[in-house]
C-alpha positions as CSV (number, residue, x, y, z in Angstrom):
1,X,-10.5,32.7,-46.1
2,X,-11.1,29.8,-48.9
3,X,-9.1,27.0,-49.1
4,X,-9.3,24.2,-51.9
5,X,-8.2,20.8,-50.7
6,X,-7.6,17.7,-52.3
7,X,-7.6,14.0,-51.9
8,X,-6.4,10.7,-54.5
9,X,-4.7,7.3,-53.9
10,X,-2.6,8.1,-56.3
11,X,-1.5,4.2,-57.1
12,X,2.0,4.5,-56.9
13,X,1.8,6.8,-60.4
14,X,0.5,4.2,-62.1
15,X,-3.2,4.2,-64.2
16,X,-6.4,2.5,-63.0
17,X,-5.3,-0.7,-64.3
18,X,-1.5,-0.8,-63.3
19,X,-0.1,-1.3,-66.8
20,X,1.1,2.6,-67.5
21,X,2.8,5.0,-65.6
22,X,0.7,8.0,-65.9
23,X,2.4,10.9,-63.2
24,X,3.1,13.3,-65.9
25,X,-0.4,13.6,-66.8
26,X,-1.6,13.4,-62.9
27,X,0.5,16.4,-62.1
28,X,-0.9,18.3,-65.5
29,X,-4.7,17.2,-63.8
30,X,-3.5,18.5,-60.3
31,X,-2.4,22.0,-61.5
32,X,-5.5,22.2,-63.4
33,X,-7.5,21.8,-60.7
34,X,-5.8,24.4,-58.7
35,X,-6.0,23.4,-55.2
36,X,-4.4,24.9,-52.2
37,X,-3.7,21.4,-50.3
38,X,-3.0,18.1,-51.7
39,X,-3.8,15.1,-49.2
40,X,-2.1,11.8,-51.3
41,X,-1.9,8.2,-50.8
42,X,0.0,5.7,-51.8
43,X,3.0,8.1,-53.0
44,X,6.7,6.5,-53.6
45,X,9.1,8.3,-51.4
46,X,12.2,6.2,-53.2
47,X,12.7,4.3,-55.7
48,X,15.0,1.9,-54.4
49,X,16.7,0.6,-57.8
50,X,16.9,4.2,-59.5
51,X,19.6,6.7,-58.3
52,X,19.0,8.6,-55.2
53,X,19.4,11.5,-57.2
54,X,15.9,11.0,-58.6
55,X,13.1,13.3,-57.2
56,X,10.6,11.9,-55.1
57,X,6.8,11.3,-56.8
58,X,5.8,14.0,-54.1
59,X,8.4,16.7,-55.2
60,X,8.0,16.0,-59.1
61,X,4.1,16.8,-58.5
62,X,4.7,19.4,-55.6
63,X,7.1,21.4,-58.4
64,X,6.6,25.1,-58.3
65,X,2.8,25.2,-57.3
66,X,3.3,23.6,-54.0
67,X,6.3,24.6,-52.8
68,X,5.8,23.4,-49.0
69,X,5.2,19.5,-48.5
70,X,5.4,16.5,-45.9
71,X,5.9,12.6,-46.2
72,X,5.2,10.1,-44.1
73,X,6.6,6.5,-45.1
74,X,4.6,3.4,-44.9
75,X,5.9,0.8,-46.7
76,X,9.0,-0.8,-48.2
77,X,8.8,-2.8,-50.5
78,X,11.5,-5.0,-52.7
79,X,12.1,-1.7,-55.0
80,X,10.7,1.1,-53.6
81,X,8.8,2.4,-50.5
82,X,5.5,4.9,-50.6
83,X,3.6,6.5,-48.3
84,X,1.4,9.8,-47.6
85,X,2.3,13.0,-48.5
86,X,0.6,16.7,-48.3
87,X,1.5,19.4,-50.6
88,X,0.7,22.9,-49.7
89,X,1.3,26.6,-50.9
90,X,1.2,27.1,-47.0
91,X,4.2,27.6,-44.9
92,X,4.5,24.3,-42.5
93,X,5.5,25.0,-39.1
94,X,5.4,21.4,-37.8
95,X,5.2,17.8,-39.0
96,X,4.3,14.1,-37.4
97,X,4.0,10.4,-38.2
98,X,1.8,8.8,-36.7
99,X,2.4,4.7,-37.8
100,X,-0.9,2.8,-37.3
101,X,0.5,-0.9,-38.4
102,X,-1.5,-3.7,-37.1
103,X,0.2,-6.1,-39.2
104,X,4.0,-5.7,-40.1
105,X,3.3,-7.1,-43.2
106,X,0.7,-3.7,-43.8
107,X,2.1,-0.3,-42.9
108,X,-0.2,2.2,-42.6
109,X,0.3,5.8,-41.0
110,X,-1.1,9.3,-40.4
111,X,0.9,11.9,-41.7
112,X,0.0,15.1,-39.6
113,X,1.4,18.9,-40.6
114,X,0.4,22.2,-38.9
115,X,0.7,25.3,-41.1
116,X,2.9,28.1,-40.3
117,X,0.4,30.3,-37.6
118,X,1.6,33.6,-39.6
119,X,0.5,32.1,-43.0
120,X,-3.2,31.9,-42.1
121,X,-5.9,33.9,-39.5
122,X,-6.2,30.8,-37.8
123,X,-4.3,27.4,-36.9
124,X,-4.8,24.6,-39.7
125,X,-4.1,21.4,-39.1
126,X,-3.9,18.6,-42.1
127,X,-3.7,15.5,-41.6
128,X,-3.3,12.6,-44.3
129,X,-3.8,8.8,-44.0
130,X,-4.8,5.5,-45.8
131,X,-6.5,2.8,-43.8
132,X,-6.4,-1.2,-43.9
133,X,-8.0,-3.7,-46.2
134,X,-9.6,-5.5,-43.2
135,X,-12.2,-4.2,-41.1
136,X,-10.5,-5.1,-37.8
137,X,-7.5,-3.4,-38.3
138,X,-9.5,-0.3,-39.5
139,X,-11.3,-0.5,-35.9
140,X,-8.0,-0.2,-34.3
141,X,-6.6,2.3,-36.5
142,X,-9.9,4.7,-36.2
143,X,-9.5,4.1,-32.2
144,X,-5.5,5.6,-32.9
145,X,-6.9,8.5,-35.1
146,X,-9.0,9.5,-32.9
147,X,-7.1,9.4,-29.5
148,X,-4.4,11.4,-31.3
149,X,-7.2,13.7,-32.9
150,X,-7.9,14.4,-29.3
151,X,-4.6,16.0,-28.6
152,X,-5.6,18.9,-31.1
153,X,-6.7,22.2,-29.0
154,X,-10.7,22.1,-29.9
155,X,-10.2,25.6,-31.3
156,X,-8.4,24.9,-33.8
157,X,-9.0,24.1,-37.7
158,X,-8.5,20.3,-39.0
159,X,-8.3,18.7,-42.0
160,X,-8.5,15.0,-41.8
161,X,-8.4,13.6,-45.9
162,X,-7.6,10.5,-47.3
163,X,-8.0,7.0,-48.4
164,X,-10.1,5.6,-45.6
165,X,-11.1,2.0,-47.1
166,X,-14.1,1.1,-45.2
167,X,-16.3,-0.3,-47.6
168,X,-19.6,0.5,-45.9
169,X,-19.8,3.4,-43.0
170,X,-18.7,0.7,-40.4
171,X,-15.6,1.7,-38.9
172,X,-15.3,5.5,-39.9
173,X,-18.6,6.3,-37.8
174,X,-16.6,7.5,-35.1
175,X,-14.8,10.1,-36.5
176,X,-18.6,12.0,-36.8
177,X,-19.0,11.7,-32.7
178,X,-20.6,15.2,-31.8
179,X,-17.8,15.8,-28.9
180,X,-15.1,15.4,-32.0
181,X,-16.6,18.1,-34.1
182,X,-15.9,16.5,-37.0
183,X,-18.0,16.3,-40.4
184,X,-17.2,15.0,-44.0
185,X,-17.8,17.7,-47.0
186,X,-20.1,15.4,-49.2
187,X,-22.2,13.7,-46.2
188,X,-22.6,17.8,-44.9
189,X,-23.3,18.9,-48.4
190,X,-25.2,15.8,-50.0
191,X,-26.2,13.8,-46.9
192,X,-23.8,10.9,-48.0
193,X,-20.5,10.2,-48.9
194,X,-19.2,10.3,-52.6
195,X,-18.6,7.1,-54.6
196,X,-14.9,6.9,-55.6
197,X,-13.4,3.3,-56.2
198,X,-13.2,1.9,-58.8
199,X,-12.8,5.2,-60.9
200,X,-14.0,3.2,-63.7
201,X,-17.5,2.8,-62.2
202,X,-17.4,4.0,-58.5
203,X,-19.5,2.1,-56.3
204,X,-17.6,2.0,-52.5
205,X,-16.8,4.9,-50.7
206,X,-13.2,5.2,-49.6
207,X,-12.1,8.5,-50.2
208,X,-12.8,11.4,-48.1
209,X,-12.2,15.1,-46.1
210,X,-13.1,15.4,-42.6
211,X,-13.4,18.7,-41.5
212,X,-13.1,20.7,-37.7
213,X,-13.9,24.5,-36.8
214,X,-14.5,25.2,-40.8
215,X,-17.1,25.7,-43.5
216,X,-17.7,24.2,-46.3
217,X,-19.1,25.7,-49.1
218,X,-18.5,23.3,-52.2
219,X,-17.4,19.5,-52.6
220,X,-16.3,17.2,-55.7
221,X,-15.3,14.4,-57.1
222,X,-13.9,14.2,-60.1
223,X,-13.7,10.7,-62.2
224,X,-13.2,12.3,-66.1
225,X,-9.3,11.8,-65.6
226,X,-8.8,9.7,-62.2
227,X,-10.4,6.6,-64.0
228,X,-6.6,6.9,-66.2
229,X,-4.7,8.5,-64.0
230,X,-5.4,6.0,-60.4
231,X,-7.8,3.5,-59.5
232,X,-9.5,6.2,-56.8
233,X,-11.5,9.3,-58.0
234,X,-10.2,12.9,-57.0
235,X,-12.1,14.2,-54.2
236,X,-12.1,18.1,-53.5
237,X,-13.5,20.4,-51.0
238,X,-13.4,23.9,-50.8
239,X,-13.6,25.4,-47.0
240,X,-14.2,28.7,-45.5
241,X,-10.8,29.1,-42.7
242,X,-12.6,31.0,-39.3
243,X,-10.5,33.4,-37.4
244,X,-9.6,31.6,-34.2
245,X,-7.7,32.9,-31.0
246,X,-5.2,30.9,-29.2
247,X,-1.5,29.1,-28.3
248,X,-0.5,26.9,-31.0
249,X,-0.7,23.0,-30.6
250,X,3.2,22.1,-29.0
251,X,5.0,19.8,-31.0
C-alpha cells in the first residue's frame, strides 16, 4: 500500500517574508499536491484575540480532504499559541504529546498519532516535531526522541517528519543508528538530505521524513510555491506500507 506524506513549517500562515498572510493559497498548494499525511510545524492552534469560534489553522487546511487530525501545542505567545499538527485521511486510534522544552522560554514538542489498526494492513505510526535553534538543546531533544522512539514495537511502521533545525547533520545522526531502523527518504534515495530553508534559495537542511519498516519509492521537495507561501520548502515522500503481524503499541 502507497502512502504520500508531507512535511512544511508552515510559519504561522504567513509568506517567506512575514508581511502577508498567505493560508488560503497554502491550503489550495496542499490539496494540489494530494498527500495522504500532512506533518506541520509551526501551526496556530488559537488565536487568542479572535473569537473562539474561529477554526483552528489546522482544521481550515484539514477541511474535507483530511478529515482525521492531531495537535500538539508548543507555545503561547501574547496573541496566539501554535504548535504541530498531522492531518490524515486515516482513522487515528491514538494520540500523544511528547513536550521536549529545554528552555521555558522555547517550547518544542513531538506530536505522536497511531492510525486506526483496521484502516491499514499494518500499524503506522506518525510522528511530528520541530527542534531548537541551538545545537545543545537539539542534543537533548534528539536523546528524548529517541528513548521514546524506543517504546515503538520494532515491527511496526513509523513516520518520523518535520522541522528538525540542525544546520549541519550534527545532532540528527542518531536517529540513522542501525539498531533504530530508521532512514530519511532523500539521504536513501539521493545519498543526502534535501535543501529546504530559506525557500527563497535553500541552502540548510532542516526539513525531513524519517522512515521505519517501509519503502520508499519517490521523494520531493517542492520550492515553486513554498518560497510565498513559508520560509521552509515542502518536502514529500511517497512509501510503500508492508503487511506486519502483531499487538498494537498500548497507549
Amino acid at each position: 500500500m502507497n502512502i504520500r506524506v508531507l512535511t512544511l513549517n508552515i510559519h504561522k500562515g504567513l509568506n517567506a517574508f512575514g508581511r502577508k498572510y498567505v493560508l488560503e493559497s497554502l491550503r489550495r498548494a496542499m490539496r494540489e499536491l494530494d498527500a495522504d499525511i500532512l506533518c506541520l510545524q509551526e501551526v496556530v492552534g488559537r488565536n487568542l484575540s479572535e473569537s473562539e469560534t474561529l477554526q483552528s489553522q489546522y482544521e481550515y487546511l484539514a477541511d474535507s480532504i483530511w478529515s482525521h487530525y492531531s495537535y500538539g501545542q508548543n507555545a503561547v505567545l501574547e496573541n496566539f499559541q501554535h504548535g504541530n499538527a498531522i492531518l490524515t485521511k486515516f482513522p487515528i486510534e491514538m494520540e500523544f504529546h511528547l513536550d521536549l522544552a529545554v528552555r521555558p522560554y522555547e517550547r518544542r514538542g513531538l506530536l505522536h498519532v497511531m492510525v486506526d489498526a483496521d484502516a491499514l494492513p499494518s500499524r503506522l505510526h506518525l510522528l511530528c516535531t520541530h527542534l531548537g535553534l541551538r545545537r545543545s538543546e537539539r542534543r537533548m531533544q534528539i536523546r528524548k526522541i529517541v528513548q521514546y522512539l524506543e517504546l515503538i514495537p520494532k515491527e511496526d511502521a513509523v513516520i518520523l517528519a518535520g522541522d528538525f533545525n540542525d544546520w549541519g547533520t550534527g545532532e540528527t545522526h542518531r536517529l540513522l543508528d542501525p539498531a533504530l531502523g530508521f532512514q530519511e527518504v532523500h539521504l536513501a534515495l539521493r545519498g543526502k538530505y534535501a535543501r529546504t530553508f530559506p525557500s527563497i534559495l535553500p541552502l540548510l537542511q532542516l526539513d525531513r521524513i524519517y522512515f521505519k519498516n517501509m519503502n520508499v519509492l519517490s521523494a520531493m521537495k517542492r520550492g515553486w510555491g513554498s518560497r510565498y507561501l513559508s520560509d521552509h520548502c515542502i518536502v514529500g515522500a511517497e512509501l510503500t506500507l508492508r503487511r506486519t503481524e502483531g499487538e498494537s503499541m498500548a497507549s
